[in-house]
C-alpha positions in Angstrom: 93.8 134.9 109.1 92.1 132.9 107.0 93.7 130.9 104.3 91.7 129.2 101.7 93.3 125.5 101.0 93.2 123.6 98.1 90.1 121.9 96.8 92.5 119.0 96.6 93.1 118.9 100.5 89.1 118.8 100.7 89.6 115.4 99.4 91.9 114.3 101.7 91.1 112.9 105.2 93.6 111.9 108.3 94.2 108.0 108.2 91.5 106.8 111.1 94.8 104.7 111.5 96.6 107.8 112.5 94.2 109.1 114.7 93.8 105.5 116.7 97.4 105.0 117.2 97.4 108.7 118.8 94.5 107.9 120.9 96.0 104.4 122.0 99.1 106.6 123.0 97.1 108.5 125.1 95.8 106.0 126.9 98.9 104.0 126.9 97.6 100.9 125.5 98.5 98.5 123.0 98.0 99.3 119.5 97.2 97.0 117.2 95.8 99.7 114.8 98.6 100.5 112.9 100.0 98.2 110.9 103.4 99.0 112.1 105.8 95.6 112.6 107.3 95.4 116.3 109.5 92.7 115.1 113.1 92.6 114.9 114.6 93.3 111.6 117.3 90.9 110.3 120.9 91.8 111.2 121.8 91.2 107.6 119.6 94.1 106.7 121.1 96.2 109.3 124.4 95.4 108.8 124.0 96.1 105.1 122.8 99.8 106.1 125.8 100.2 108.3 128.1 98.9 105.8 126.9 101.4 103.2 127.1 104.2 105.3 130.9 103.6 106.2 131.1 103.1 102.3 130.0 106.9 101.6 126.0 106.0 100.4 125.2 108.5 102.1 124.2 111.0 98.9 121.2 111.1 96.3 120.7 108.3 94.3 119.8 107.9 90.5 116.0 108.5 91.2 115.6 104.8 89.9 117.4 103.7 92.4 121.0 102.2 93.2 122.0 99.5 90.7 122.4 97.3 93.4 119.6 96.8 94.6 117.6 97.3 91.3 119.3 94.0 90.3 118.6 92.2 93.5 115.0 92.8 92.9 114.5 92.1 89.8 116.3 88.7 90.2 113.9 88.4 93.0 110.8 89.2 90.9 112.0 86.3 88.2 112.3 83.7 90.8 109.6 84.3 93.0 106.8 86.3 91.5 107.6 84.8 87.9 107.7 87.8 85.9 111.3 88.9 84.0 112.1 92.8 83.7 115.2 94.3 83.3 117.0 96.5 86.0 117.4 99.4 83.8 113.9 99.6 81.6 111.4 98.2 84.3 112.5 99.4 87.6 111.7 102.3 90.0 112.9 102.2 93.3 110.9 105.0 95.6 109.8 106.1 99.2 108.0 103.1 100.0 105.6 101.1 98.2 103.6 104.0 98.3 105.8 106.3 97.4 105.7 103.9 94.3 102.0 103.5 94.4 101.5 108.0 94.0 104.4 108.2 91.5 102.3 106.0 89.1 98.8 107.5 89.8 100.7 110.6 88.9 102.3 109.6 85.9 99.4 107.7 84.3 96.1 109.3 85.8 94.5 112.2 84.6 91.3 114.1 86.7 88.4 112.6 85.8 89.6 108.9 85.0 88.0 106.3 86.8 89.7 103.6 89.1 88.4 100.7 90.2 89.1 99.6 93.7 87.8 96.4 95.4 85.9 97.2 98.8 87.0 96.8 101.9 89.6 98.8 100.4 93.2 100.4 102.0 92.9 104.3 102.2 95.7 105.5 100.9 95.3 103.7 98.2 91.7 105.7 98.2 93.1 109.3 98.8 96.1 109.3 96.4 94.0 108.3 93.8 91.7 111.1 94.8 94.8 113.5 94.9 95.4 113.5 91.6 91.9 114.3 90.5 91.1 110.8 89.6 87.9 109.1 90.9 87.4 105.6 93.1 84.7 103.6 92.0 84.0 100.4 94.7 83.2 96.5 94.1 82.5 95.2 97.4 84.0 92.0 98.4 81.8 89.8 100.8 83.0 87.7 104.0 84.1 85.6 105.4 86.0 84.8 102.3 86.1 88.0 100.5 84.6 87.1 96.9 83.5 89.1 94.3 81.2 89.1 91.6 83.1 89.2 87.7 79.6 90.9 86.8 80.3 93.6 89.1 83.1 94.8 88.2 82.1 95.1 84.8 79.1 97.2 85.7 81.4 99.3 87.4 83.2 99.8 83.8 82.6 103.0 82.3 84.6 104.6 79.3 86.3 106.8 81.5 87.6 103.6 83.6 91.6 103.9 83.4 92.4 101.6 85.6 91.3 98.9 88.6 93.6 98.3 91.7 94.7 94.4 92.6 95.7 94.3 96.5 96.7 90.9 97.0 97.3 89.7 99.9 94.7 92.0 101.1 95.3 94.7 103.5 92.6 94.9 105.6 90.5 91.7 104.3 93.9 89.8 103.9 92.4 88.4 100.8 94.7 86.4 98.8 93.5 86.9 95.2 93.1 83.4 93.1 94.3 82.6 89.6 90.9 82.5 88.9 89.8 85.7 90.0 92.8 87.5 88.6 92.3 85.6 85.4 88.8 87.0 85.1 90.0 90.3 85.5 92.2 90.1 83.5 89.9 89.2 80.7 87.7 92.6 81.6 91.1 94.5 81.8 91.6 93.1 77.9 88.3 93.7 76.5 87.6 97.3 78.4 92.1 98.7 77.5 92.3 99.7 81.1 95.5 99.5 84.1 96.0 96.6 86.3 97.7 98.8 89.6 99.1 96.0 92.0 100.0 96.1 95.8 101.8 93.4 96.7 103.5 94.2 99.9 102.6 91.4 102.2 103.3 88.6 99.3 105.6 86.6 102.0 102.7 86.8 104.5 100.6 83.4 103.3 98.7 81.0 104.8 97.1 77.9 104.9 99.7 76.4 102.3 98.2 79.5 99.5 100.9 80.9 97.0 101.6 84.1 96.0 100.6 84.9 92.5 101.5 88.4 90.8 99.0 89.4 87.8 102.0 90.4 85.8 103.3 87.1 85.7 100.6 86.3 83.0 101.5 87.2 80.0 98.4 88.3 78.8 98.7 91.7 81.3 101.9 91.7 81.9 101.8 94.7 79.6 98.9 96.6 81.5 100.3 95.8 84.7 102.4 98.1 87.2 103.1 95.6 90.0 104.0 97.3 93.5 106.0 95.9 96.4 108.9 97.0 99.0 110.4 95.2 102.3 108.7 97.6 105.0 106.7 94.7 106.0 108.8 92.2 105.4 111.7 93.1 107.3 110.2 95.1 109.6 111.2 98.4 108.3 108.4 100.1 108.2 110.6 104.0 108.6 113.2 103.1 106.0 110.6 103.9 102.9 111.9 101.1 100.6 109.4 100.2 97.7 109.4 99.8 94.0 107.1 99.3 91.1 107.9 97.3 88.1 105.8 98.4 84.7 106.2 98.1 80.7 109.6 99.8 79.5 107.2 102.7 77.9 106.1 103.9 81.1 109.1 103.4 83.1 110.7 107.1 82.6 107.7 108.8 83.0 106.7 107.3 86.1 110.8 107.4 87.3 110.7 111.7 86.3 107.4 111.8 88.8 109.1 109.4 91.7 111.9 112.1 91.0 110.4 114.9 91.2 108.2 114.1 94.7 110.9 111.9 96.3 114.0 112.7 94.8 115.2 109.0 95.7 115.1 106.7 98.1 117.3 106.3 101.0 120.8 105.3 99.8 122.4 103.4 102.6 119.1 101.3 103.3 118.6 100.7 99.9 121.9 98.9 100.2 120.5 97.4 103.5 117.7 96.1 101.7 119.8 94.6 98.9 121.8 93.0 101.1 118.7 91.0 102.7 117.5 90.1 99.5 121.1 88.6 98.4 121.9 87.3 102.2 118.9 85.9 103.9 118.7 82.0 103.2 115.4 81.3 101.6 114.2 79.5 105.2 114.5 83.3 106.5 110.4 83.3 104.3 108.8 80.1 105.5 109.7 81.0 109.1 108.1 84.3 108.3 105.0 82.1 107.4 105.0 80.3 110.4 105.7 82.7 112.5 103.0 84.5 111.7 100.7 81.9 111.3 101.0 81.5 115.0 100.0 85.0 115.3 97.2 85.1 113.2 95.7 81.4 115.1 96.5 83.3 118.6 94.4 86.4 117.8 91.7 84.9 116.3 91.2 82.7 118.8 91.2 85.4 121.2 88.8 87.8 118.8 86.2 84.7 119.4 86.9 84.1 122.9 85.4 87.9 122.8 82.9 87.2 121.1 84.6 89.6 118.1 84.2 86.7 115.3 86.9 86.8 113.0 87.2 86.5 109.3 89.9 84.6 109.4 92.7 86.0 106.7 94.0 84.0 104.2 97.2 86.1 104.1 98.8 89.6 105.8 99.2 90.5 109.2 95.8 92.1 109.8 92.2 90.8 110.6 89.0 92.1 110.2 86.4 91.0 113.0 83.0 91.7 113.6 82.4 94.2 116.6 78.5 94.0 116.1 78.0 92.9 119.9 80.4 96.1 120.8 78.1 99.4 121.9 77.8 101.8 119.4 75.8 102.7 116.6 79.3 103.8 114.6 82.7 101.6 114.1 84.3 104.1 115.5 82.3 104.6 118.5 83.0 100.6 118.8 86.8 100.9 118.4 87.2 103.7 120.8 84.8 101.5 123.8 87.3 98.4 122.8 90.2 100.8 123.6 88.9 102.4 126.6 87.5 99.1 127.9 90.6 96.9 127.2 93.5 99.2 126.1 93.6 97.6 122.9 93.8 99.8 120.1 91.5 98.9 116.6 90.7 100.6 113.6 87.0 101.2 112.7 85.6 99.1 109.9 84.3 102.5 107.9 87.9 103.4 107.5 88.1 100.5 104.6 84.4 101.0 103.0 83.0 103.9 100.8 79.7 103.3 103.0 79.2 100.6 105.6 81.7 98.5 107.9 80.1 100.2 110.9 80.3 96.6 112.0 83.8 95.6 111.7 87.6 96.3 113.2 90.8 95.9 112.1 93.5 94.7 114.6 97.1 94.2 113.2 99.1 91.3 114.8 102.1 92.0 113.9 103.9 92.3 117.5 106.0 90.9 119.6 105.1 88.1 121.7 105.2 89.8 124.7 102.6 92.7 123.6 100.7 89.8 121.4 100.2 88.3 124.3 98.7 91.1 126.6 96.5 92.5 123.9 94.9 88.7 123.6 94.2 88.3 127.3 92.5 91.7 127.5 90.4 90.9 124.3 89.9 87.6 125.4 88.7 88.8 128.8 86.2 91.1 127.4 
């Protein structure tokens, strides 16, 4: 029988992450594709889950979210990302910072509007914009450093520009955007009455002594911005779909009634997990985060060059971008698959993260444990 499907789905491609992490289980190797964190997670998070599910959160929640947390968070926000918001008017809580990320496309893009994304770029980000009938436009970033040209971005300004996304730090560049840079666009954000869309999920994940700065914290776009963020990464709960977006009180409902409506809410018990690792967890819990995975970034690197894979080193996240030009293959993908198949380590082809190009990059993800760290650097370093 055949079924016509929905110009939408047309749009809409599997995640090349998918579809390496299926291949690296086929092979039985070690993926480093997916950005999926084989850590621990804290046993104040846990416990907090547990707790909650003895204490009967085990229903829908307000599709906002469970007070408790909601206030954790946005005590969170004022201390550490510098902006003030209010638990009530602010705050949606949904299925994961993407979960958070499709409820506001939803609520504030119509088909046809225009949304600016920075190049290499994350796909999701790419196909729920697309989903909703709204349209990328791409301002490539350069290594090894990731800049950007101001100019470009305003060329890339057109009156049907709604909006330009902010991933900071960068997933897959690991980009950490400056005060300058967000400044700037800012300014274009101002003069042009478009959205500033944030992903912030990695903003523990810093290096090199940086600091996490969230556009909304400057008052000059904290109206225009919807910041995004959850603990998937952070505590290494990838499955429990806990993310949030915090935006101007006249958006708030409308983007909440969309969150609603695709989501319903949130987990409840590992909401209250999650609120009890933000309230718990000593503030050293962060900087050994940093350090931690500072480690990790120097040990892959170091074996990306050993291979000669050169890295470009990330300023923040737990993923690095390498050059796989002296890899066979005329495709990324034909260079990710002979990396897997040669070493059993499992990449994601550059194109993945480009609109055209990065047939000469992969993304690895070192966010595993040592033991699994450690094998996948041997084998790339043997290469």
């Amino acid at each position: 029988m055949n079924i016509p499907l929905s110009n939408r789905s047309n749009e809409i491609t599997q995640s090349d992450i998918r579809a390496m992490t299926a291949a690296c289980k086929d092979l039985n190797g070690i993926n480093l594709a997916q950005g999926v964190c084989d850590l621990g997670v804290p046993q104040e998070v846990q416990a907090g889950a547990t707790r909650a599910m003895a204490e009967g959160f085990n229903s829908y929640t307000p599709y906002a979210g469970l007070p408790t947390l909601r206030e954790a968070i946005v005590e969170k926000m004022a201390t550490y990302n510098g902006i003030e918001c209010n638990p009530d008017r602010n705050l949606i809580l949904s299925a994961g910072a993407t979960g958070a990320f499709y409820s506001t496309c939803l609520a504030l893009l119509n088909p046809g509007d225009e949304v600016i994304l920075m190049e290499p770029f994350y796909g999701y980000h790419v196909n729920m914009i697309k989903a909703v009938g709204a349209v990328p436009v791409y301002v490539s970033m350069q290594p090894p450093d990731w800049n950007f040209s101001i100019e470009d971005i305003e060329k890339a300004v057109t009156e049907k520009t709604r909006a330009i996304v902010i991933c900071t730090p960068g997933n897959p560049s690991g980009k950490v955007f400056a005060e300058s840079e967000i400044r700037a666009i800012g300014q274009l954000a101002i003069k042009h009455d478009f959205l500033i869309f944030t992903d912030e999920i990695y903003e523990y994940f810093l290096y090199d002594g940086r600091k996490h700065l969230s556009p909304g914290s400057l008052p000059e776009i904290k109206d225009r911005t919807i910041t995004i963020s959850g603990y998937s990464k952070t505590f290494s709960i990838t499955g429990w779909r806990i993310g949030y977006c915090v935006c101007p009180d006249e958006l708030t409902e409308t983007i909440g009634h969309m969150n609603d409506l695709v989501y319903v809410c949130a987990p409840a018990p590992l909401q209250m997990g999650v609120a009890a690792g933000i309230n718990e967890l000593p503030g050293s819990f962060y900087s050994d985060l940093c350090d931690e995975f500072h480690g990790k970034r120097e040990q892959i690197c170091s074996a990306l060059t050993s291979a000669g894979l050169h890295p470009y080193v990330p300023q923040g996240s737990y993923y690095v971008l390498a050059d796989a030009s002296r890899l066979p293959g005329s495709t990324s993908k034909e260079k990710s698959i002979y990396l897997l198949e040669k070493t059993g380590v499992a990449s994601v082809p550059g194109s993945a993260f480009y609109s055209e190009g990065g047939e000469n990059q992969i993304r690895l993800c070192f966010a595993k444990t040592e033991e699994d760290l450690d094998k996948a650097c041997l084998r790339l370093a043997s290469l």
